[in-house]
TORKOL-603672 format. One record per residue: residue number from 0; chain; y, x, z of N, C-alpha, C, O in turn. Coordinates in Angstrom, 2 decimals, always signed. Last residue first. Layout:
N
@k:NUM, c:A, npy:Y, npx:X, npz:Z, capy:Y, capx:X, capz:Z, cpy:Y, cpx:X, cpz:Z, opy:Y, opx:X, opz:Z
...
//
This chain:
64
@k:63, c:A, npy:+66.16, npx:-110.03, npz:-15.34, capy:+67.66, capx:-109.71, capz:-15.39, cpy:+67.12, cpx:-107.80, cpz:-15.32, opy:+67.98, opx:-106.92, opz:-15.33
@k:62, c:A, npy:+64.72, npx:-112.29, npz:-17.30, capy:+64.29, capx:-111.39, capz:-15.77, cpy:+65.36, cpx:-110.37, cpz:-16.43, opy:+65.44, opx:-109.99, opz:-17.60
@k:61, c:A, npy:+64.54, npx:-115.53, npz:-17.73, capy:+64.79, capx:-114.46, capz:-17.97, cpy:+64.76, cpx:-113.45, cpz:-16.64, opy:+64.76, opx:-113.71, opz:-15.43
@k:60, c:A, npy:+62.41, npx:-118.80, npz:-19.72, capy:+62.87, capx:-117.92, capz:-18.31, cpy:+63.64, cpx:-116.27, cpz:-18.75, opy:+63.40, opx:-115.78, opz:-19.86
@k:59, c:A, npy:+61.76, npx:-121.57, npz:-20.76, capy:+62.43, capx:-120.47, capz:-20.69, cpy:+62.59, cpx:-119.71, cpz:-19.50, opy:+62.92, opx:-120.17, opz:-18.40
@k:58, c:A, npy:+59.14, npx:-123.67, npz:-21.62, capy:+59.46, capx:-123.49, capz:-20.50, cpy:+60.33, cpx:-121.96, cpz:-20.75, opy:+59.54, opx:-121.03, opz:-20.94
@k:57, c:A, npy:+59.04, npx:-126.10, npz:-24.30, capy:+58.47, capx:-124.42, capz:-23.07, cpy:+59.49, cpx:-124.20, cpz:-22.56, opy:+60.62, opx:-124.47, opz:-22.96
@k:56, c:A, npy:+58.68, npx:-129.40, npz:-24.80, capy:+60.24, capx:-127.98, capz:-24.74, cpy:+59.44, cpx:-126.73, cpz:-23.91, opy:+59.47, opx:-126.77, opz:-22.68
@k:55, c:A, npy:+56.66, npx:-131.04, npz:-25.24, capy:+57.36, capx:-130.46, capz:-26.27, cpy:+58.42, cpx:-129.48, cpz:-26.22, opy:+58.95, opx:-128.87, opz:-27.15
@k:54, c:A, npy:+53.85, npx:-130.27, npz:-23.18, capy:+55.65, capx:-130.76, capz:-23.43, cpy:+55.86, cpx:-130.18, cpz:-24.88, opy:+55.38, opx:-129.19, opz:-25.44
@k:53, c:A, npy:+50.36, npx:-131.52, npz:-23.48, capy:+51.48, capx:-130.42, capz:-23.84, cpy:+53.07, cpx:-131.31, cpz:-23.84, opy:+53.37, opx:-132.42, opz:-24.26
@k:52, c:A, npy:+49.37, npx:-133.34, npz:-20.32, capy:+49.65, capx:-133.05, capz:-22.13, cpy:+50.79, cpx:-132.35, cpz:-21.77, opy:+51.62, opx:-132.30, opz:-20.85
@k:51, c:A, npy:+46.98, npx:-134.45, npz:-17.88, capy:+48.47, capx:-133.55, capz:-18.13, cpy:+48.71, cpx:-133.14, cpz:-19.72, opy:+47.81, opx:-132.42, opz:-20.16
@k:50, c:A, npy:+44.28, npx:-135.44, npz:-16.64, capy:+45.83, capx:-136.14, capz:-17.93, cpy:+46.86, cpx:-135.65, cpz:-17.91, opy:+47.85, opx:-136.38, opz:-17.92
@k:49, c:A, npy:+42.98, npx:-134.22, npz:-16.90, capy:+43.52, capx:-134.56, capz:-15.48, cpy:+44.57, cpx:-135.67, cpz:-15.59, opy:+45.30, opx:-136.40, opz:-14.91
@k:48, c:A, npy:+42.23, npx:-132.78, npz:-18.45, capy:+40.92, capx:-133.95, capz:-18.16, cpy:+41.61, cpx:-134.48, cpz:-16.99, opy:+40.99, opx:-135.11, opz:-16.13
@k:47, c:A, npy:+44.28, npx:-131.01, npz:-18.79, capy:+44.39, capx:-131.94, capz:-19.30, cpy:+42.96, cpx:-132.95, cpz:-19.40, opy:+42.75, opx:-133.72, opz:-20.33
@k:46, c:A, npy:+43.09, npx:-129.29, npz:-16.46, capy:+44.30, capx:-130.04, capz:-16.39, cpy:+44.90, cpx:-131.22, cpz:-17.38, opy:+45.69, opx:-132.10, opz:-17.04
@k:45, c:A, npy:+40.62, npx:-128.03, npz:-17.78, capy:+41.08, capx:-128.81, capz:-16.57, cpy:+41.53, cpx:-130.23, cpz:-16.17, opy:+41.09, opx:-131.34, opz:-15.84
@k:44, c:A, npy:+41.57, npx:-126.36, npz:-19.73, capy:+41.03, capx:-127.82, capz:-19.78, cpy:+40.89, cpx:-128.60, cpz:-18.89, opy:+40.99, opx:-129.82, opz:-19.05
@k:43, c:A, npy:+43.56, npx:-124.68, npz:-18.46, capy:+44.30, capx:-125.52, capz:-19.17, cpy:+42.99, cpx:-127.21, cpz:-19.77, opy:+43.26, opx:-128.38, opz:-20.04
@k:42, c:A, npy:+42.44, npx:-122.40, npz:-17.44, capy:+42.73, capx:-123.85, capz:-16.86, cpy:+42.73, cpx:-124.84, cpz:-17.39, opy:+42.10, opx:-125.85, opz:-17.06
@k:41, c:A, npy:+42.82, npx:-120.20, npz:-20.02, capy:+40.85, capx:-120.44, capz:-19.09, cpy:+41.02, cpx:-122.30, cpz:-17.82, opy:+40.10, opx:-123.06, opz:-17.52
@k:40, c:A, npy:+44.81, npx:-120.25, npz:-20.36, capy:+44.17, capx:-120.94, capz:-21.33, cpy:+42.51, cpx:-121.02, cpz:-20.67, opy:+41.50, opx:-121.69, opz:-20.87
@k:39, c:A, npy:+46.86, npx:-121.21, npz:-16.92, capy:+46.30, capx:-120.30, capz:-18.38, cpy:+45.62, cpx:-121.46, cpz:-19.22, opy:+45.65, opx:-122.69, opz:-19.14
@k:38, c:A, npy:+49.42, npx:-123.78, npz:-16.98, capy:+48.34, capx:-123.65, capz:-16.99, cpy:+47.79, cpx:-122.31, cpz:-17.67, opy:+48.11, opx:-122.12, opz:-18.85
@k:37, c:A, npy:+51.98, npx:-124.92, npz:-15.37, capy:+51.83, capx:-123.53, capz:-16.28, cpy:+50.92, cpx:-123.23, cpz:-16.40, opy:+50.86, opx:-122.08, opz:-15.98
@k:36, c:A, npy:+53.59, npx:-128.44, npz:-15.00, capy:+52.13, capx:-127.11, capz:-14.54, cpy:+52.38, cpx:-126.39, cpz:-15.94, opy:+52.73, opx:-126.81, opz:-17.04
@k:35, c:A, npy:+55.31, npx:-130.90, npz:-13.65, capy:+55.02, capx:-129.85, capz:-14.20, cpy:+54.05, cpx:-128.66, cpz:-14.02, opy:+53.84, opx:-128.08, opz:-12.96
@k:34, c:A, npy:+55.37, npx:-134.18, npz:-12.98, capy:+54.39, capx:-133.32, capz:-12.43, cpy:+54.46, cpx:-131.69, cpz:-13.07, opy:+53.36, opx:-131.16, opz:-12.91
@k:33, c:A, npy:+57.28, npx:-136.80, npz:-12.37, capy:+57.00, capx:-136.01, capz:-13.36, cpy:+55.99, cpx:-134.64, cpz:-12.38, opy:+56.13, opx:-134.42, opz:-11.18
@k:32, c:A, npy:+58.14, npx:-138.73, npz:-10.53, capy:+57.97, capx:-139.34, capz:-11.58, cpy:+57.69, cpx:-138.22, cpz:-12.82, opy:+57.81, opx:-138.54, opz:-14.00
@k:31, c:A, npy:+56.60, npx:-138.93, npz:-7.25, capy:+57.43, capx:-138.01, capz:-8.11, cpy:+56.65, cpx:-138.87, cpz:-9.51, opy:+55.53, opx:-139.36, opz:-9.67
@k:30, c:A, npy:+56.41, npx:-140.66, npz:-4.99, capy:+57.35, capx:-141.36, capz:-6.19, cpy:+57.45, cpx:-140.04, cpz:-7.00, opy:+58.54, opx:-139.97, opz:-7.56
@k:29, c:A, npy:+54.80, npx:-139.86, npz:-2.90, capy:+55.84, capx:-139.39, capz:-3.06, cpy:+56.88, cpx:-139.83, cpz:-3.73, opy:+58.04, opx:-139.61, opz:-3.41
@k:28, c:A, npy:+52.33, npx:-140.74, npz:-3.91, capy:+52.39, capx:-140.90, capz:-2.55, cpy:+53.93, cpx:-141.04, cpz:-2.13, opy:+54.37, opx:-141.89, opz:-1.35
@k:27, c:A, npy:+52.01, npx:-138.88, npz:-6.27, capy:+52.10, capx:-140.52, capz:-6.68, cpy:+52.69, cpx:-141.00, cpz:-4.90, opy:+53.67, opx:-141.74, opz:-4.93
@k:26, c:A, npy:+51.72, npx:-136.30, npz:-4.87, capy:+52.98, capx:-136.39, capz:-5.41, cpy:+53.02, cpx:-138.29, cpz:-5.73, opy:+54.03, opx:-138.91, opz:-5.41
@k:25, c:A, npy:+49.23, npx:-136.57, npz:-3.80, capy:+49.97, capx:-137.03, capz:-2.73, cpy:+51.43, cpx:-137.18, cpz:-3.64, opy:+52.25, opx:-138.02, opz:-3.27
@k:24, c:A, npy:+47.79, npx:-137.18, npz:-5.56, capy:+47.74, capx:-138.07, capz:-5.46, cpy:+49.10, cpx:-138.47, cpz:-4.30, opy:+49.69, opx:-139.50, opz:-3.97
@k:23, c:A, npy:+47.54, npx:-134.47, npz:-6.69, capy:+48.34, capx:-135.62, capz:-7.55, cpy:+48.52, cpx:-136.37, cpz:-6.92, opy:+49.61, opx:-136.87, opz:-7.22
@k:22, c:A, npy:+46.39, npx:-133.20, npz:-5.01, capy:+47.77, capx:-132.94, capz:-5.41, cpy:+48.67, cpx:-134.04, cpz:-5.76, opy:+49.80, opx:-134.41, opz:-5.44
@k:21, c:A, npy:+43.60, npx:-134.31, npz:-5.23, capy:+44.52, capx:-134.64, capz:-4.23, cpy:+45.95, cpx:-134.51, cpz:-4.03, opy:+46.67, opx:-135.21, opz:-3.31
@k:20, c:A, npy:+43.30, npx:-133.41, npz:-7.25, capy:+42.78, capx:-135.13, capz:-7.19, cpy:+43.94, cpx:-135.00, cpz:-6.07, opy:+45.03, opx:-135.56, opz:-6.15
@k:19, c:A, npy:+43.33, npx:-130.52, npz:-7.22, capy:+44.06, capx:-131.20, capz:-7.84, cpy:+44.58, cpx:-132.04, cpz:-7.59, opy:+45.80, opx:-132.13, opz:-7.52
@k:18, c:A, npy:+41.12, npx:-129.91, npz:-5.78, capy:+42.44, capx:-129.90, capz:-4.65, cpy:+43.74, cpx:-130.44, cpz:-5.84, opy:+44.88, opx:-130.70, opz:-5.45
@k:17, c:A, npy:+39.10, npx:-130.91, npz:-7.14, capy:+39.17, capx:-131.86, capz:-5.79, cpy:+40.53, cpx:-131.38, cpz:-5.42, opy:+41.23, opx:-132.18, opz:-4.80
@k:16, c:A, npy:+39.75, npx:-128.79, npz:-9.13, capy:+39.30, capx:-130.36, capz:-9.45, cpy:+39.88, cpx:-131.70, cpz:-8.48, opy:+40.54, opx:-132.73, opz:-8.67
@k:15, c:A, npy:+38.65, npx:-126.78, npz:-7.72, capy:+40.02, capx:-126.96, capz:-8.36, cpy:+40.01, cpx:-128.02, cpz:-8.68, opy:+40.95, opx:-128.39, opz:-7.97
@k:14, c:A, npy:+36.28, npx:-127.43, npz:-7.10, capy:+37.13, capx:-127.29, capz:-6.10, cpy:+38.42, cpx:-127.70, cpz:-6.80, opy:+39.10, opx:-128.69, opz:-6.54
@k:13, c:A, npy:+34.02, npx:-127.47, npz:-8.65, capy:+34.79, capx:-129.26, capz:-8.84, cpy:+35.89, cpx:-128.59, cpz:-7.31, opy:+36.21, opx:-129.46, opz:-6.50
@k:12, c:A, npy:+32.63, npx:-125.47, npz:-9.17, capy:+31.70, capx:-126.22, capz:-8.57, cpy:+32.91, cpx:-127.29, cpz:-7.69, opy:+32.79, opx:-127.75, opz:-6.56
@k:11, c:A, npy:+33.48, npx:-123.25, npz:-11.29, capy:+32.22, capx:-124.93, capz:-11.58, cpy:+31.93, cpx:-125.25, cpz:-10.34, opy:+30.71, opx:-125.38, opz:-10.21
@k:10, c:A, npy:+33.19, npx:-120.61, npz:-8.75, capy:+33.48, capx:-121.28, capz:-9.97, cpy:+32.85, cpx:-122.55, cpz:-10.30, opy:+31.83, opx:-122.94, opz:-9.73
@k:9, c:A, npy:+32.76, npx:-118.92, npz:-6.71, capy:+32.83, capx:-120.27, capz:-6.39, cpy:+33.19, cpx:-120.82, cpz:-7.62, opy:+33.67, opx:-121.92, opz:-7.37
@k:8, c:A, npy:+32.57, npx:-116.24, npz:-8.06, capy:+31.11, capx:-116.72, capz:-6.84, cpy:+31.16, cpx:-118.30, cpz:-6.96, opy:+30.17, opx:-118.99, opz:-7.20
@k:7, c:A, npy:+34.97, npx:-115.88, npz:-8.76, capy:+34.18, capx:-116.07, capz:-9.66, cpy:+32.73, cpx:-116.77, cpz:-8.61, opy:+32.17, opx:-117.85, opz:-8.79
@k:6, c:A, npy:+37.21, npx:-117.80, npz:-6.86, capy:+36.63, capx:-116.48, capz:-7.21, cpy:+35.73, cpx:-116.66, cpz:-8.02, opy:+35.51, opx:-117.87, opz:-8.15
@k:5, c:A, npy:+40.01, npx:-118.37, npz:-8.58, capy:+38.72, capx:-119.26, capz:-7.97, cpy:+38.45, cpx:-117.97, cpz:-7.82, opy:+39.09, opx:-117.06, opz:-8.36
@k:4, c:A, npy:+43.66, npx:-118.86, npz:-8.54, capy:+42.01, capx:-118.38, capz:-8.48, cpy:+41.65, cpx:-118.95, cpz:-7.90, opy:+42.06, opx:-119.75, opz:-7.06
@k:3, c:A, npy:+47.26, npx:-120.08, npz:-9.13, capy:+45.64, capx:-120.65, capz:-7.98, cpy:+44.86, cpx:-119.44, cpz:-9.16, opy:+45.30, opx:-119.18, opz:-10.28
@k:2, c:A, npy:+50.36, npx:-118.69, npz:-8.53, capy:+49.19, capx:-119.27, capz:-8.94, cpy:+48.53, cpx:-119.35, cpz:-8.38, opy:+48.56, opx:-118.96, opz:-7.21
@k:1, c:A, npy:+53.71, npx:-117.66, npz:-8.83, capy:+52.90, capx:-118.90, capz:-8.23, cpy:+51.61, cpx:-118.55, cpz:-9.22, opy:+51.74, opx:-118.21, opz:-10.39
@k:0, c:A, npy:+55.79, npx:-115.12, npz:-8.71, capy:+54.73, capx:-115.77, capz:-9.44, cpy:+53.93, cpx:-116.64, cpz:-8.46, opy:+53.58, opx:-116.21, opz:-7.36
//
């Protein structure tokens, strides 16, 4: 499992935000022509003030 926390202490205060800005900017840096993210529902506004929209295919997985 991959993910980011905040701690609650440091919440609202534009980190996830800033290490986003910069995510993105280095993948544009890169030529990546697609960006995928598994956002919770506590992220997920975030990410789409980020301009990320719902896919139309979810994402499958299996655990053997």
């Amino acid at each position: 499992m991959i993910g980011v926390v905040t701690d609650p202490a440091y919440r609202r205060r534009g980190h996830s935000r800033a290490i986003m800005r910069a995510l993105l900017d280095w993948f544009r840096e890169q030529g990546a022509s697609r960006v995928d993210l598994y956002a919770s529902d506590d992220g997920a506004p975030l990410y789409r003030a980020l301009g990320f929209v719902d896919h139309p295919d979810p994402a499958l997985y299996r655990r053997p």
